[in-house]
C-alpha positions in Angstrom: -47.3 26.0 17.1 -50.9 25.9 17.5 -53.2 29.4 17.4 -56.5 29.5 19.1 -58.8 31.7 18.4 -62.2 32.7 20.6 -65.3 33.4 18.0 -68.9 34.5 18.8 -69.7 33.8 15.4 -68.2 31.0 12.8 -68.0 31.9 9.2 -69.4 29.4 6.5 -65.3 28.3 5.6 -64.9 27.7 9.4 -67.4 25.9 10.0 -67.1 23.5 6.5 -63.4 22.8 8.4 -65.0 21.5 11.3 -68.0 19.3 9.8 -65.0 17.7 8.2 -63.3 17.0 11.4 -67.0 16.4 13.2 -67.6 13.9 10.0 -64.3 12.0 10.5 -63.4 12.3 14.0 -66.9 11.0 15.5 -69.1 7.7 14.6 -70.6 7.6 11.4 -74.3 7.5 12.7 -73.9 11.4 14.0 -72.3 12.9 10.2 -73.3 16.4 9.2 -73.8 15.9 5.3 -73.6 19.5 4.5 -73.9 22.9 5.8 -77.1 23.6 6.0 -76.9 20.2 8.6 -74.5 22.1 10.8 -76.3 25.4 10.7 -79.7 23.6 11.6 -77.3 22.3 14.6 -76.0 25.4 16.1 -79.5 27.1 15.7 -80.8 24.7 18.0 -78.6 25.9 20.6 -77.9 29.4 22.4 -75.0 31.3 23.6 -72.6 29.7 21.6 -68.6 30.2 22.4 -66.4 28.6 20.2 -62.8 28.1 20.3 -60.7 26.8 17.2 -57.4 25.5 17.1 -54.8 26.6 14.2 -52.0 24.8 13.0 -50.3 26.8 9.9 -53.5 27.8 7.9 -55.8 24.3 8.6 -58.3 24.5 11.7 -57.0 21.4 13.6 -59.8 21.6 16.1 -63.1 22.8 17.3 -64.5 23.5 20.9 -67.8 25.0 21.2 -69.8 25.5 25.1 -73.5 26.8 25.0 -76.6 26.9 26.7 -79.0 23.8 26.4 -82.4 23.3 28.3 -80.8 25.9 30.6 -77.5 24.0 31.2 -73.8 25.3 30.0 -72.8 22.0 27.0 -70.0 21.6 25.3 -68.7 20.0 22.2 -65.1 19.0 20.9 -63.5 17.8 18.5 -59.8 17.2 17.3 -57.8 16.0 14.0 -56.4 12.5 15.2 -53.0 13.7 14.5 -53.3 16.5 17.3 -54.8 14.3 20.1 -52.8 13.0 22.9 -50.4 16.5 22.9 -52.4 18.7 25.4 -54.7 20.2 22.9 -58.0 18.9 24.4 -56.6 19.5 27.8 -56.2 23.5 27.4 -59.0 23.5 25.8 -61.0 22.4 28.8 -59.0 23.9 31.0 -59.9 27.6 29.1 -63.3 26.8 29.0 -62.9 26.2 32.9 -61.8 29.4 33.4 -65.1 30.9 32.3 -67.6 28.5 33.4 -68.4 26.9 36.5 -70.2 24.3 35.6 -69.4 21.8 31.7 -72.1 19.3 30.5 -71.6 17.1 28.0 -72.3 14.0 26.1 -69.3 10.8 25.5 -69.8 7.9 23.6 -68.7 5.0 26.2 -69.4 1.9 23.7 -66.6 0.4 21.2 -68.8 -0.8 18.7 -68.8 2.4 16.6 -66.8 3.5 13.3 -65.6 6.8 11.5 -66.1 7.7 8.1 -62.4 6.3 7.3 -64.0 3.0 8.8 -61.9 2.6 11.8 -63.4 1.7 15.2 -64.5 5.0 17.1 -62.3 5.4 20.2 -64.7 6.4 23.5 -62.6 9.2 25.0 -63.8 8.0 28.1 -60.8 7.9 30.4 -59.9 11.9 28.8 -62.6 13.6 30.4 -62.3 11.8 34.0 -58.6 12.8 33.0 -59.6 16.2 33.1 -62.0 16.2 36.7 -65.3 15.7 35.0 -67.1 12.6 36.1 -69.7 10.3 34.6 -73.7 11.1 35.1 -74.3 6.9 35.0 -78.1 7.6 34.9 -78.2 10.4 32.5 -78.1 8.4 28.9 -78.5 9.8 25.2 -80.0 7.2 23.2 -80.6 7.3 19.9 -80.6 5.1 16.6 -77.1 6.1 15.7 -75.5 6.7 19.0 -75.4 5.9 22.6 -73.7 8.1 24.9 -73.4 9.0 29.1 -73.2 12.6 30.3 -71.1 14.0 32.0 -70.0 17.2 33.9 -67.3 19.0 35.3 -68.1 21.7 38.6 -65.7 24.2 39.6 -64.3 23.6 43.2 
């Protein structure tokens, strides 16, 4: 069914895949218009770990945990066709396995849209889901987005 494969390093076809589910899977405001884009992403960030899931020879989805302002982050991302049948679940619950602490950042508004033009779904209720809870006073807010953290601890 579905492969996933641990990477230190993407290559430049891997990570075209996943700026095209980054482009349509999030809200508009946060695309990646090309490589170079992505690249200048990941450079900002250290000790990257990346996960990416295979389905037949298309990369269905992307997990990625690193080290920012001396914090272990995360991002994810999944083709809508794959979400809601575990995927994002084992993902997590790898990445658990090997850290003891997860930050990241949700969208928890409505009013956004994908590049297909759909409304963006806040996957909210996922990540409490999946024992990580909501940082209510820790907000990203930029132009394009607004988002709450939040953060999983190992017990």
């Amino acid at each position: 069914m579905y492969q996933f494969l641990e990477k230190l390093d993407l290559s430049d076809n891997q990570k075209n895949a996943i700026i095209d589910l980054w482009n349509n899977g999030f809200p508009v405001g946060i695309r990646h218009p090309d490589l170079n884009s992505f690249n200048k992403y990941l450079n900002s960030l250290s000790n990257h770990r990346h996960v990416i899931v295979i389905d037949g020879d298309k990369i269905k989805g992307w997990y990625s945990d690193f080290i920012r302002q001396d914090e272990r982050w995360f991002s994810m991302i999944l083709a809508s066709d794959i979400q809601g049948r575990g995927v994002g679940s084992k993902l997590l619950n790898m990445a658990k396995t090997k850290n003891r602490v997860l930050n990241g950042w949700v969208v928890d508004r409505d009013n956004y849209s994908t590049a297909s033009g759909l409304p963006y779904k806040p996957p909210v209720k996922f990540y409490l889901k999946n024992g990580f809870k909501l940082i209510a006073e820790e907000r990203l807010e930029l132009k394009e987005l607004s988002a709450v953290k939040i953060q999983w601890i190992a017990k």
